[in-house]
N, CA, C and O atoms as a GROMACS GRO file, in nm:
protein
  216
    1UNK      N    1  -2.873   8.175   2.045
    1UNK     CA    2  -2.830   8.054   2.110
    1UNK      C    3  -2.808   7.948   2.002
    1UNK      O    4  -2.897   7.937   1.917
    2UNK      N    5  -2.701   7.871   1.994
    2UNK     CA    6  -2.676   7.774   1.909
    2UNK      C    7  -2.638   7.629   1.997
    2UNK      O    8  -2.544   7.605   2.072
    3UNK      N    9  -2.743   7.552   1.956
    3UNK     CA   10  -2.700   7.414   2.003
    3UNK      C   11  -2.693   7.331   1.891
    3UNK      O   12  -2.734   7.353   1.777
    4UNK      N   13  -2.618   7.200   1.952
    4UNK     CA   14  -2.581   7.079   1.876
    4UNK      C   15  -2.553   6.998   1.953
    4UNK      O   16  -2.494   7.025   2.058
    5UNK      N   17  -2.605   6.834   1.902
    5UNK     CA   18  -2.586   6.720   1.987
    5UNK      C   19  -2.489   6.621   1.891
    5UNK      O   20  -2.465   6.651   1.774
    6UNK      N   21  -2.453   6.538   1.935
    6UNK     CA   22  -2.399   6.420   1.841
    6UNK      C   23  -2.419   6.299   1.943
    6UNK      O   24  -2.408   6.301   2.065
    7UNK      N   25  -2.450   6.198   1.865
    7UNK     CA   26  -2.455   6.054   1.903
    7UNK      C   27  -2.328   5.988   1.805
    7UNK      O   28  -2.298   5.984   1.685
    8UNK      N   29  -2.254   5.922   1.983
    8UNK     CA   30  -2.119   5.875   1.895
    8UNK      C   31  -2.139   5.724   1.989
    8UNK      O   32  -2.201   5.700   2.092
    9UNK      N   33  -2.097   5.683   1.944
    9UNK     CA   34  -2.077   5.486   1.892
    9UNK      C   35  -1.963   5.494   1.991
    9UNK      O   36  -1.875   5.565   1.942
   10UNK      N   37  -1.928   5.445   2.121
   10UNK     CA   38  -1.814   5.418   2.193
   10UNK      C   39  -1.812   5.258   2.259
   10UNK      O   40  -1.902   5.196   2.315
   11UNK      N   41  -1.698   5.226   2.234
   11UNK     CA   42  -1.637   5.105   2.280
   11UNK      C   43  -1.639   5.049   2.428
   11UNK      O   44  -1.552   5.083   2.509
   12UNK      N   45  -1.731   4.969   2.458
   12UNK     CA   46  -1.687   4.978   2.638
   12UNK      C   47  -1.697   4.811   2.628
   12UNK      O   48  -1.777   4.744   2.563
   13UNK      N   49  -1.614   4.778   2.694
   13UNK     CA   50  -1.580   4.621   2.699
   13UNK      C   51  -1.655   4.591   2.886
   13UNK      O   52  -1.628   4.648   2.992
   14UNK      N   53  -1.762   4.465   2.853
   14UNK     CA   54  -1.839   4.446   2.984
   14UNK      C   55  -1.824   4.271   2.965
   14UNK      O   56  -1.862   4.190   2.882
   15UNK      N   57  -1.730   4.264   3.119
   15UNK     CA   58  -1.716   4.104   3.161
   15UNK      C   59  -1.859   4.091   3.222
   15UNK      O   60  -1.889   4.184   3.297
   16UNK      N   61  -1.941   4.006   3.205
   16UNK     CA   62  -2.019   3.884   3.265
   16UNK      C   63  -1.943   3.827   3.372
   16UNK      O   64  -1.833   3.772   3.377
   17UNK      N   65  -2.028   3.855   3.451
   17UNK     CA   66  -1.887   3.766   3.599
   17UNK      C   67  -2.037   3.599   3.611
   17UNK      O   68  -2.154   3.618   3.647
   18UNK      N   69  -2.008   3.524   3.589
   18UNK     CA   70  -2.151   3.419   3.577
   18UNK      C   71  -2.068   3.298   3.645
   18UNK      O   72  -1.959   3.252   3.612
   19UNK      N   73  -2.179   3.250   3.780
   19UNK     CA   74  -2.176   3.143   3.879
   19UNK      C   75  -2.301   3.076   3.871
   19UNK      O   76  -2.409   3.134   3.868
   20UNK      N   77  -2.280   2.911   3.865
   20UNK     CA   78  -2.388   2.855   3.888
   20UNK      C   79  -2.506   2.878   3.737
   20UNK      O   80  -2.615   2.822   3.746
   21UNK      N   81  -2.477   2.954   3.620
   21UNK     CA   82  -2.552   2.991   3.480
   21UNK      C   83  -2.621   3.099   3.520
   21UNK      O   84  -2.722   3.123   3.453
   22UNK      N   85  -2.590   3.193   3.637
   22UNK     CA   86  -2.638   3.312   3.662
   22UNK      C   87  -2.540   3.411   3.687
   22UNK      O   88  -2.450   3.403   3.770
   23UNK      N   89  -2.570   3.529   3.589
   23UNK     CA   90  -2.511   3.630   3.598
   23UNK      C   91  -2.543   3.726   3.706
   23UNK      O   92  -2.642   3.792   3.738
   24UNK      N   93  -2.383   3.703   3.765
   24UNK     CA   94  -2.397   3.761   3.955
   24UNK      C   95  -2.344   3.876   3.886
   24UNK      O   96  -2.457   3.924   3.895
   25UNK      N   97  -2.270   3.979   3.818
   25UNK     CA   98  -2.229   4.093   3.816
   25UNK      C   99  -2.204   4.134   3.617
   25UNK      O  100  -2.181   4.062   3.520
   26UNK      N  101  -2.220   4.264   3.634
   26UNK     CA  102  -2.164   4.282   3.484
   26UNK      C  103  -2.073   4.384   3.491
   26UNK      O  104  -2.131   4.488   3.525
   27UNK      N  105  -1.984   4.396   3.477
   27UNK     CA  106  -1.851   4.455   3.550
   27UNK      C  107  -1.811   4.576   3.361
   27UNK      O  108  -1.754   4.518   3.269
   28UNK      N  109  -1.851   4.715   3.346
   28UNK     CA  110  -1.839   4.785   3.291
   28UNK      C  111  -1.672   4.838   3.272
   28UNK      O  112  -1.629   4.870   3.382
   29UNK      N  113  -1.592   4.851   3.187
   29UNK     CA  114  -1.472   4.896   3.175
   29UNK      C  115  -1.440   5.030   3.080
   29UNK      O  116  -1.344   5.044   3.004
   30UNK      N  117  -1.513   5.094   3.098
   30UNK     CA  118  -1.473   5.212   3.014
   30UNK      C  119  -1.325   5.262   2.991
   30UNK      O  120  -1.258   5.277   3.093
   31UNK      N  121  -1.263   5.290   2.862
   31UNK     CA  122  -1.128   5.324   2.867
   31UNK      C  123  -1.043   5.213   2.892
   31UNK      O  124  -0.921   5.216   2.911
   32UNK      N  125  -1.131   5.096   2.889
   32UNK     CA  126  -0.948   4.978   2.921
   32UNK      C  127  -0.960   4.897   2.811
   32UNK      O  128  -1.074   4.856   2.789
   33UNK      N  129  -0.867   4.861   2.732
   33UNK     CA  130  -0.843   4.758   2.661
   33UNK      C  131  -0.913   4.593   2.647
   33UNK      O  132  -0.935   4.520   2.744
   34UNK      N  133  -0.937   4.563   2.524
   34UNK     CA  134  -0.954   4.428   2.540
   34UNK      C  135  -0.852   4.346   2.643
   34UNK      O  136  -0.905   4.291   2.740
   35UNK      N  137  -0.750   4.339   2.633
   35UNK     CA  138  -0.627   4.265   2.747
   35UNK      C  139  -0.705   4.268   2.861
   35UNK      O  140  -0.761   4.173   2.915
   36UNK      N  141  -0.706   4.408   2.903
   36UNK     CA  142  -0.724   4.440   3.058
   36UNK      C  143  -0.901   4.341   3.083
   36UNK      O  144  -0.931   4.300   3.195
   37UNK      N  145  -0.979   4.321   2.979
   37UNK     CA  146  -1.099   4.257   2.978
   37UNK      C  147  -1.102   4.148   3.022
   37UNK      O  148  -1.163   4.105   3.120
   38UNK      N  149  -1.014   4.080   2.930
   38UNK     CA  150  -0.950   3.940   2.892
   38UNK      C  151  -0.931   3.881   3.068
   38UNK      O  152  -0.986   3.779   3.109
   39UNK      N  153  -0.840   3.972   3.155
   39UNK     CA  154  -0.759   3.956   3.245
   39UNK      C  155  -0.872   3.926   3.366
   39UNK      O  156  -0.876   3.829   3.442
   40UNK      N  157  -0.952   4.026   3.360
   40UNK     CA  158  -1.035   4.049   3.452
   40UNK      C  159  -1.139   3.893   3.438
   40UNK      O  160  -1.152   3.814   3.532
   41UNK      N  161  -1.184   3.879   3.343
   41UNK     CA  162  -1.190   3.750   3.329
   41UNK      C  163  -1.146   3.584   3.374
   41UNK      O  164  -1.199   3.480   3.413
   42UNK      N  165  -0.992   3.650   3.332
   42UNK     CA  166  -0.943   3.498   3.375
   42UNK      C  167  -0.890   3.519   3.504
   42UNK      O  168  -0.800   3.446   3.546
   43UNK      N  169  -0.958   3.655   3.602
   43UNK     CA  170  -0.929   3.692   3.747
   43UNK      C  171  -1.070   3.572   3.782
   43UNK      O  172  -1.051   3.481   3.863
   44UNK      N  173  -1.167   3.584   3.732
   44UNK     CA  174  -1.266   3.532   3.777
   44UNK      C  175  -1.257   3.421   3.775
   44UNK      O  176  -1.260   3.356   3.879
   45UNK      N  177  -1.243   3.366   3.654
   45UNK     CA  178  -1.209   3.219   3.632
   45UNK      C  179  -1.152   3.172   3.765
   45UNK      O  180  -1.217   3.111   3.850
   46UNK      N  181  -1.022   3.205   3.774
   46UNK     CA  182  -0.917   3.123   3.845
   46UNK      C  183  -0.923   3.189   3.978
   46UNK      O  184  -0.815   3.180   4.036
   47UNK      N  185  -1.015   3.252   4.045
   47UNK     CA  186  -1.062   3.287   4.168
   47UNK      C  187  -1.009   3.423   4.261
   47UNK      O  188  -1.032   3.451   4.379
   48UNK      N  189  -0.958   3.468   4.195
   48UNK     CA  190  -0.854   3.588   4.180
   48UNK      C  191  -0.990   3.703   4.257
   48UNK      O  192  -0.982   3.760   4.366
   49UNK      N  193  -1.086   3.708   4.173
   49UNK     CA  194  -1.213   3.765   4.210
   49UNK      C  195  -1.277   3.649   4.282
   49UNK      O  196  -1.285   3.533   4.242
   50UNK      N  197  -1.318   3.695   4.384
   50UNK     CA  198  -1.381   3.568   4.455
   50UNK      C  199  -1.530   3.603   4.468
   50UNK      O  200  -1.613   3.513   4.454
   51UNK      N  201  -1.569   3.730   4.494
   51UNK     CA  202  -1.698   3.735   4.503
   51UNK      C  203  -1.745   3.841   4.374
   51UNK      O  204  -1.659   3.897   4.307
   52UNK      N  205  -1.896   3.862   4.347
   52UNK     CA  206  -1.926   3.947   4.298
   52UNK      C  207  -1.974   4.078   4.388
   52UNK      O  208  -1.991   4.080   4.510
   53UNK      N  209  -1.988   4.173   4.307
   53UNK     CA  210  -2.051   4.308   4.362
   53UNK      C  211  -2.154   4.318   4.342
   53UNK      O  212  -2.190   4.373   4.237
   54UNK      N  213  -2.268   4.258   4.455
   54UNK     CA  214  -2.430   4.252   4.433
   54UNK      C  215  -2.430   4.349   4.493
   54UNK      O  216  -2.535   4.407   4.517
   0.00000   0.00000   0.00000
């Protein structure tokens, strides 16, 4: 039997969705771009996202 593991270092971009100085959600993006981060963001901002996912 031959095993092997590796620990690899991966990129995952996580918006803070934060109302009121409390962080209501942390919204995980695996596989999407900074942009697509960025976006999701200024979804929140400008009310686009209206609620969080408690």
């Amino acid at each position: 039997m031959s095993r092997e593991s590796k620990i690899v270092t991966e990129e995952v971009y996580v918006v803070e969705l934060i109302e009121d100085g409390e962080v209501k959600e942390r919204r995980y993006l695996p596989g999407k771009s900074i942009h697509y981060a960025e976006d999701c963001a200024e979804n929140w901002h400008n009310g686009v996202i209206r609620e969080a996912n408690v």
